[in-house]
C-alpha positions as a Python dict, from the first residue, in 0.01 Angstrom:
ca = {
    (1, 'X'): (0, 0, 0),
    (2, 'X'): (-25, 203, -345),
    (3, 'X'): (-20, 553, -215),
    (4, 'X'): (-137, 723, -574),
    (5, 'X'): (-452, 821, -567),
    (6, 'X'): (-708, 741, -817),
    (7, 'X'): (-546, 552, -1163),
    (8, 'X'): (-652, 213, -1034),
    (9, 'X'): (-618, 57, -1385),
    (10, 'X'): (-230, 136, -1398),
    (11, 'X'): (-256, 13, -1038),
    (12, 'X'): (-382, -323, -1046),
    (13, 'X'): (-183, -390, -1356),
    (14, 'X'): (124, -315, -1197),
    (15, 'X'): (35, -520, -910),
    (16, 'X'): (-116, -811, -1086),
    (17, 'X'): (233, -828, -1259),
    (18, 'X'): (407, -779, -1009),
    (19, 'X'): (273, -1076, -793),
    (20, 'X'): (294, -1278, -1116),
    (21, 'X'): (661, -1238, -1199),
    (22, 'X'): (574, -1018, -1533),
    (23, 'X'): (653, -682, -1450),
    (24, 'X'): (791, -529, -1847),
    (25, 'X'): (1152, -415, -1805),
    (26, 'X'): (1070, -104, -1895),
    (27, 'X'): (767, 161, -1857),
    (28, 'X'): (649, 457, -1984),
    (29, 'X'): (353, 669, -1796),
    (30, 'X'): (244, 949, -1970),
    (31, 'X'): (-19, 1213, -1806),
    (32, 'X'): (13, 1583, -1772),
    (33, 'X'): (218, 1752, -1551),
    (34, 'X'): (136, 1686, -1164),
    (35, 'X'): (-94, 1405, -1242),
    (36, 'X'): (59, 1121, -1028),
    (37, 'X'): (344, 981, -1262),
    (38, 'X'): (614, 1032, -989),
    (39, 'X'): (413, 919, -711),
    (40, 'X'): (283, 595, -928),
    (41, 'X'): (694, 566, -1054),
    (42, 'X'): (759, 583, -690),
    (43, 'X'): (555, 321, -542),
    (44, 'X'): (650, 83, -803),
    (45, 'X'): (1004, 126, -693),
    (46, 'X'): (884, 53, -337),
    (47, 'X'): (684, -283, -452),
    (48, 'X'): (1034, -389, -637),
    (49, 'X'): (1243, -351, -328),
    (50, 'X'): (964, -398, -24),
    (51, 'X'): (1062, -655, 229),
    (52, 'X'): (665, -697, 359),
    (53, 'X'): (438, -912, 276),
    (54, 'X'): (195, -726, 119),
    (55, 'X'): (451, -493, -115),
    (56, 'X'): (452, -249, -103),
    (57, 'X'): (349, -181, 273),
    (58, 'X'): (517, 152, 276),
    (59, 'X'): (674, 63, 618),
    (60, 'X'): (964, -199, 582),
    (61, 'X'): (1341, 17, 585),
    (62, 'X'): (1329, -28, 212),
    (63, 'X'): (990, 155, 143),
    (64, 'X'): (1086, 458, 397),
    (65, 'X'): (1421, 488, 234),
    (66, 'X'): (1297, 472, -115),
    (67, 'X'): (1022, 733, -43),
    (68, 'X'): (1278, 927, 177),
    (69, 'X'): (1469, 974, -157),
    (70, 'X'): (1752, 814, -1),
    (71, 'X'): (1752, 481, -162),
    (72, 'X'): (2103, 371, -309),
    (73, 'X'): (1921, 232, -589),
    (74, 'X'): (1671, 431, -714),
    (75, 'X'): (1751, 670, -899),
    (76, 'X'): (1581, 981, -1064),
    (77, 'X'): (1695, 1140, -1388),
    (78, 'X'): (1532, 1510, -1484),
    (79, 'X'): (1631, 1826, -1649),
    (80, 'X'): (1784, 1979, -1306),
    (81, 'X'): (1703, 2337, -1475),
    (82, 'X'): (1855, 2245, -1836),
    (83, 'X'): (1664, 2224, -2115),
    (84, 'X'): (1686, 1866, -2195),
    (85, 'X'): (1827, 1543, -2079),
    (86, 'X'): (2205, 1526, -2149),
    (87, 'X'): (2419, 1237, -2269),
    (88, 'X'): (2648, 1243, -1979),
    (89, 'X'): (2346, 1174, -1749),
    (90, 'X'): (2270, 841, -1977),
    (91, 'X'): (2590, 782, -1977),
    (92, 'X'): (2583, 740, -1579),
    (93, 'X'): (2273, 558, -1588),
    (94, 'X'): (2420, 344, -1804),
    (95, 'X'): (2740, 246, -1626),
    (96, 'X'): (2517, 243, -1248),
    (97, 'X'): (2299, -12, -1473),
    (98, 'X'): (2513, -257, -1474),
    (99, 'X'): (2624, -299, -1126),
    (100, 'X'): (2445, -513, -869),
    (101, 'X'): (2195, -354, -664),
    (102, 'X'): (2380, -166, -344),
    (103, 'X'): (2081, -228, -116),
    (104, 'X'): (1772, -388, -240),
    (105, 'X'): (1672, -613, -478),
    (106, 'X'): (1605, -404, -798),
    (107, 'X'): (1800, -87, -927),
    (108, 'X'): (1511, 179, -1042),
    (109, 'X'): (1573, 463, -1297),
    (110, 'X'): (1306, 722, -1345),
    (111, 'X'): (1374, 910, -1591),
    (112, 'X'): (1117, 1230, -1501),
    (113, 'X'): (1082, 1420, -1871),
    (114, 'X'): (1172, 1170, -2079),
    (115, 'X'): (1073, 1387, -2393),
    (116, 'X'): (1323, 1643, -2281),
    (117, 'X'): (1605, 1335, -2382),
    (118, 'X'): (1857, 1475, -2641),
    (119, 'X'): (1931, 1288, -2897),
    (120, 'X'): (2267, 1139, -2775),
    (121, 'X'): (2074, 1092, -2463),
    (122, 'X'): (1844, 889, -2652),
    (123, 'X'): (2043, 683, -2854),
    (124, 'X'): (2213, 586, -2529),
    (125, 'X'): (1880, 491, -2345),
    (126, 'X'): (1848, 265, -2607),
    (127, 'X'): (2154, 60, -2576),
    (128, 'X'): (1980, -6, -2226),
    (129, 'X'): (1638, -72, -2370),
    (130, 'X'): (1749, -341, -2590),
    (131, 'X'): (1980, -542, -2351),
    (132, 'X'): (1844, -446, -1998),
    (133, 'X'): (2004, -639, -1705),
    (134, 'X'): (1779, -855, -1548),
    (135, 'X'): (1745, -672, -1189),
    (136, 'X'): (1700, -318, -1332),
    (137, 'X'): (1363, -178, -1388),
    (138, 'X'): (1351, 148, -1587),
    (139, 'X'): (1024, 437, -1570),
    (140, 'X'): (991, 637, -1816),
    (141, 'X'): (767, 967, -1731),
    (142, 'X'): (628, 1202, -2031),
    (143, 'X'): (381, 1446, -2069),
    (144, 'X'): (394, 1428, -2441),
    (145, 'X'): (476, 1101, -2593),
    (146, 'X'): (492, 1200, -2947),
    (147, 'X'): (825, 1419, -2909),
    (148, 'X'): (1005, 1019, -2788),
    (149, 'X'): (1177, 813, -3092),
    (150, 'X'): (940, 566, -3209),
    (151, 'X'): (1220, 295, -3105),
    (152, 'X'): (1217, 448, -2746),
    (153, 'X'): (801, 399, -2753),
    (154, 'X'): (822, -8, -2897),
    (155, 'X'): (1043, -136, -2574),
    (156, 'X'): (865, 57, -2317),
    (157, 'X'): (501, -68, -2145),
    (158, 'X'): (282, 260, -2214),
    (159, 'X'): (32, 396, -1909),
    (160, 'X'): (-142, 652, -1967),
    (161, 'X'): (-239, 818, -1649),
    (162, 'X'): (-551, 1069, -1744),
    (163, 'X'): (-671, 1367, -1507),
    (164, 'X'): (-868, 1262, -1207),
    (165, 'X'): (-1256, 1361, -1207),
    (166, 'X'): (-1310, 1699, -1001),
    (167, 'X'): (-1502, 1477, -705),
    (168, 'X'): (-1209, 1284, -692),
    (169, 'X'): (-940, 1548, -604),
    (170, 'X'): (-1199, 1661, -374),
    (171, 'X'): (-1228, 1406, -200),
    (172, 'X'): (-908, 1277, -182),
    (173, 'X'): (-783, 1669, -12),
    (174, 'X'): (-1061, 1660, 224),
    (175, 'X'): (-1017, 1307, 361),
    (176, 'X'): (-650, 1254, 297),
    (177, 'X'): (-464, 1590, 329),
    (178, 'X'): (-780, 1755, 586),
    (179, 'X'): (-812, 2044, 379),
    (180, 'X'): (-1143, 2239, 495),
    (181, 'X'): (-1469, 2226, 210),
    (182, 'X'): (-1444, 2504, 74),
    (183, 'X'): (-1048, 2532, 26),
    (184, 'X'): (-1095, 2179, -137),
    (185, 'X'): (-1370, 2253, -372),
    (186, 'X'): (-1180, 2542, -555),
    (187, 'X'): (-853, 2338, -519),
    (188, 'X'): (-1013, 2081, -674),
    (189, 'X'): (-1132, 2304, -945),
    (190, 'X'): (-847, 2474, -1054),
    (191, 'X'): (-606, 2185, -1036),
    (192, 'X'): (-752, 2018, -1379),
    (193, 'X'): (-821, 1690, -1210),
    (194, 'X'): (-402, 1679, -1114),
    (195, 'X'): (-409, 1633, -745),
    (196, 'X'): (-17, 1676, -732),
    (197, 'X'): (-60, 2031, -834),
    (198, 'X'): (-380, 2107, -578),
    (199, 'X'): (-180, 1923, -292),
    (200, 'X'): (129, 2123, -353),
    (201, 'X'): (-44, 2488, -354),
    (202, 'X'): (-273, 2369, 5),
    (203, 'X'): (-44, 2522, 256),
    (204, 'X'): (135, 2788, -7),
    (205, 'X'): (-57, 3092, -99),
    (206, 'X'): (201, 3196, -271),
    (207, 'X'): (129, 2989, -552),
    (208, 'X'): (-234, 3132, -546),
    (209, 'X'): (-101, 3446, -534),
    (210, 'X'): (131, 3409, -824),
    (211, 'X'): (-150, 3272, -1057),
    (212, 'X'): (-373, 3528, -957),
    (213, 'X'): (-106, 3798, -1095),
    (214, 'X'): (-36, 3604, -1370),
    (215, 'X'): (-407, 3590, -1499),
    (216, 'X'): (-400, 3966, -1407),
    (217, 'X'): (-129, 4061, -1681),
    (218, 'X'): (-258, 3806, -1951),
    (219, 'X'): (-592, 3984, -1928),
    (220, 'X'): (-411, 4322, -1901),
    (221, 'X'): (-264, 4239, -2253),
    (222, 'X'): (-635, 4143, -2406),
    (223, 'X'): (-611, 4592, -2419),
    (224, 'X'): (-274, 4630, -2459),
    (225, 'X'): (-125, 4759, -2831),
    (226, 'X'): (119, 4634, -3045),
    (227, 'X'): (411, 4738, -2939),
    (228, 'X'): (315, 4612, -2590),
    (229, 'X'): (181, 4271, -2673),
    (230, 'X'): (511, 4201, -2894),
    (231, 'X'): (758, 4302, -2605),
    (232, 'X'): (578, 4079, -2377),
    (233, 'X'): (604, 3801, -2666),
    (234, 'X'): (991, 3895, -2635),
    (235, 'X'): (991, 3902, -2257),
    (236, 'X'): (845, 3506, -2287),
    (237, 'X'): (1068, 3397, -2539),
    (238, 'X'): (1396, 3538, -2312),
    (239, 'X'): (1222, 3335, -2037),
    (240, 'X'): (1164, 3036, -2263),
    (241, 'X'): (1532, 3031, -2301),
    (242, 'X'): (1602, 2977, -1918),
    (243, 'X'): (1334, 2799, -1834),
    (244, 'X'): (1106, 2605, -2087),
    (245, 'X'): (837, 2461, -1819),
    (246, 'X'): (750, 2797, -1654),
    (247, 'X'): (647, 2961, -2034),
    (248, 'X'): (418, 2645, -2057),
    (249, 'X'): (252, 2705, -1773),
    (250, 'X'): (177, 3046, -1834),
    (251, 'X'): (34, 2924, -2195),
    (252, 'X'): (-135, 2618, -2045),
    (253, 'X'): (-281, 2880, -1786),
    (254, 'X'): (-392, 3157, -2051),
    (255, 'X'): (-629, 2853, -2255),
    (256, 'X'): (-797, 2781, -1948),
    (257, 'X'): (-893, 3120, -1922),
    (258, 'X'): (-1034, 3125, -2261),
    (259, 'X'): (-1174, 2795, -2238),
    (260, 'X'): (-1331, 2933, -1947),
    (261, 'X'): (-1462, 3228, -2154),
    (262, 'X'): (-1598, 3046, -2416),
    (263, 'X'): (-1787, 2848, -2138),
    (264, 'X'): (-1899, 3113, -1981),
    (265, 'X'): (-2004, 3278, -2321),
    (266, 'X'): (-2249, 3014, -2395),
    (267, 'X'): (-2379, 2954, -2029),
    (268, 'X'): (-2240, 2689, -1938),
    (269, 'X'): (-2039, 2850, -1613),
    (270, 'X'): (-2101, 2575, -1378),
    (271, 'X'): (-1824, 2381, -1589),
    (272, 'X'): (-1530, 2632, -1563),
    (273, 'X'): (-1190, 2572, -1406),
    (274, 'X'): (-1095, 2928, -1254),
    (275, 'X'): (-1379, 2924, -1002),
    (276, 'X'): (-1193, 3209, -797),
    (277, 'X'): (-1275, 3422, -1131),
    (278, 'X'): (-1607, 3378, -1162),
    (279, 'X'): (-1673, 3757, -1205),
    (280, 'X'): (-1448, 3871, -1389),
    (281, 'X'): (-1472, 3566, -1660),
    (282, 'X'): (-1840, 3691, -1606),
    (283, 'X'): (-1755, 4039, -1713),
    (284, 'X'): (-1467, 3939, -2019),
    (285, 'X'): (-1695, 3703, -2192),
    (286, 'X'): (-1940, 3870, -2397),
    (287, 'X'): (-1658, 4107, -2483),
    (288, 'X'): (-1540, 3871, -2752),
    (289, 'X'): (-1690, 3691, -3069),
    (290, 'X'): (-1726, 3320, -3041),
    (291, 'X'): (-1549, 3277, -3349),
    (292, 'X'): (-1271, 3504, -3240),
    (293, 'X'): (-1228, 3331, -2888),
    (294, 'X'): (-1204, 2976, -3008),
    (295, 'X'): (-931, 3096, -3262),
    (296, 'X'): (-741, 3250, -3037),
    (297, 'X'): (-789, 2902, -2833),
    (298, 'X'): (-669, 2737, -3113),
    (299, 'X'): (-375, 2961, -3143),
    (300, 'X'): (-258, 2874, -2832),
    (301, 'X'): (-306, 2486, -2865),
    (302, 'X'): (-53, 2573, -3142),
    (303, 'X'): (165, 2802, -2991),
    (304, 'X'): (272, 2497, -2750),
    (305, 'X'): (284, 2217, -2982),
    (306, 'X'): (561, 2431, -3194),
    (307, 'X'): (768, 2529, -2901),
    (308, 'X'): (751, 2134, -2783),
    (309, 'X'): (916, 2059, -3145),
    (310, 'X'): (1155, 2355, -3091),
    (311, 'X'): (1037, 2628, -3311),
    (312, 'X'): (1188, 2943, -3318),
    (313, 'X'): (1028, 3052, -2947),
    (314, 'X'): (1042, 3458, -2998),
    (315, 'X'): (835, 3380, -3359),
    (316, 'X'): (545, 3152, -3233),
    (317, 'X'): (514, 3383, -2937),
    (318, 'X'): (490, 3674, -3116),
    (319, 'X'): (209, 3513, -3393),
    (320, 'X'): (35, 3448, -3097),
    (321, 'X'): (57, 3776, -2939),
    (322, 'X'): (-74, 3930, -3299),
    (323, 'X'): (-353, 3661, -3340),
    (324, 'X'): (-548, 3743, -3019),
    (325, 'X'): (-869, 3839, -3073),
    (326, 'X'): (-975, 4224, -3004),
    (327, 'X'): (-1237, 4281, -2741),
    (328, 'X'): (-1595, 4507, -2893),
    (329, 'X'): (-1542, 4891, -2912),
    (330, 'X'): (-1150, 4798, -2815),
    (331, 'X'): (-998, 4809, -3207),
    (332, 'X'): (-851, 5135, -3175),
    (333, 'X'): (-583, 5009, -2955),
    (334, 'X'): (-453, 4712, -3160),
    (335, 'X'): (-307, 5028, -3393),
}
């Protein structure tokens, strides 16, 4: 049994090749973060291996292992808190590659972040592209293709795994993970059709919590001045430095916020993500042009598509911090 929810495209390809002896040696699933590629990358790995008869059945001692993370041969290959995927870590995958499996019938590398590959890394994932063994099955997982070597992108089988409509999620957390109706609904909402992310936050309030301060200090800074807006620029570029994902996340979370105003600015409410801000997206919107909002929306599309190709991080933040638009009767404190 497929546990992913929803992507039954990638699904029943998978499983139609599977059954037929065709499976590609190698596969890339792209998809924003949270959007199943792990869980799909992990089920696939449980088909390879399953000893049932209907694979995978997500029962047998290979399935439990495998989704147990305790599978001698599957592997999974991420950052680990670096900011990209080394050469030594190819290196390993390389050498594990060509050994027989330990325990099952396939060896599985998921490489989670494949983007984030250097470029030793890559030139080394290559080697095992070209010549793969014939029991080895490799996953590549990326949220933004175009950052991968077109040579990396020619050998690989490309999924693309897209957001999951909002009735979907909702469903899927009331009747799968029990989540009470309301709970679900603004789960649902928020998560951008990725059920990963809306699953992980459904017994955490913490998570809630930290979003709902983090909204509170980007819309602090839509008064702030200057000197203010560029310190916090500097404060996200330090952080960038550390840890690349979290500063996407807050700049992935700040254009849903203005995509939410500009929604709300031309009445079409019903359609926003941040239902939990209803009011207060309410009371923001008409404080802005709509020339000035989608901008500043544009801004930030830009912002992260620079710091993905590795532009100087404290510059593009603080552009952006300079390019946001000024709220009516607010210009005196921009000097």
């Amino acid at each position: 049994m497929w546990e992913v929810v929803g992507h039954d495209k990638a699904v029943a390809l998978l499983d139609r090749s599977l059954r037929n002896g065709k499976l590609a040696h190698a596969y890339l699933f792209v998809g924003p973060p949270h959007v199943g590629k792990m869980r799909l990358a992990i089920d696939l790995a449980k088909a390879l291996n399953c000893d049932g008869e209907q694979r995978p059945c997500g029962k047998c001692t290979q399935c439990t292992r495998i989704e147990g993370m305790r599978h001698a041969d599957v592997y999974v290959i991420g950052i680990d808190g670096r900011t990209e995927i080394g050469i030594d870590q190819m290196r390993e995958m390389q050498h594990a590659a060509n050994l027989k499996p330990f325990e099952g019938r396939h060896r599985v590398f998921i490489i989670d972040g494949a983007e984030r590959l250097s470029h030793e890394a890559t030139n080394c994932l290559l080697k095992t592209l070209e010549e793969p063994p014939s029991d080895v099955q490799l996953i590549l997982l990326a949220g933004n293709e175009s950052l991968l070597l077109g040579t990396v992108l020619s050998r690989c089988q490309r999924l693309d795994l897209r957001p999951l409509p909002t009735a979907a999620v909702h469903r899927a957390l009331t009747e799968r993970w029990g989540l009470a109706d309301e709970k679900a609904t603004v789960l649902a909402q928020l998560c951008g059709g990725c059920l990963g992310w809306a699953v992980s936050v459904a017994d955490d309030d913490r998570v809630l919590r930290e979003r709902s301060e983090r909204l509170a200090s980007l819309i602090h800074l839509h008064r702030a001045g200057r000197a203010e807006c560029l310190s916090y620029a500097a404060d996200l570029a330090s952080q960038f430095a550390r840890n690349r994902e979290s500063v996407r996340e807050v700049l992935a979370l700040w254009m849903g916020w203005w995509r939410d105003l500009l929604l709300t600015r031309e009445g079409c409410a019903d359609y926003i993500g941040n239902v939990d801000q209803r009011d207060k997206l309410e009371e923001e919107a008409l404080s802005y042009s709509l020339k000035g909002a989608k901008a500043f929306l544009e801004s930030l599309r830009q912002a992260l598509t620079q710091l993905e190709h590795n532009a100087n991080p404290r510059l593009v933040l603080e552009v952006l911090m300079l390019s946001m638009p000024t709220r009516k009767g607010d210009e005196l404190l921009r000097i």
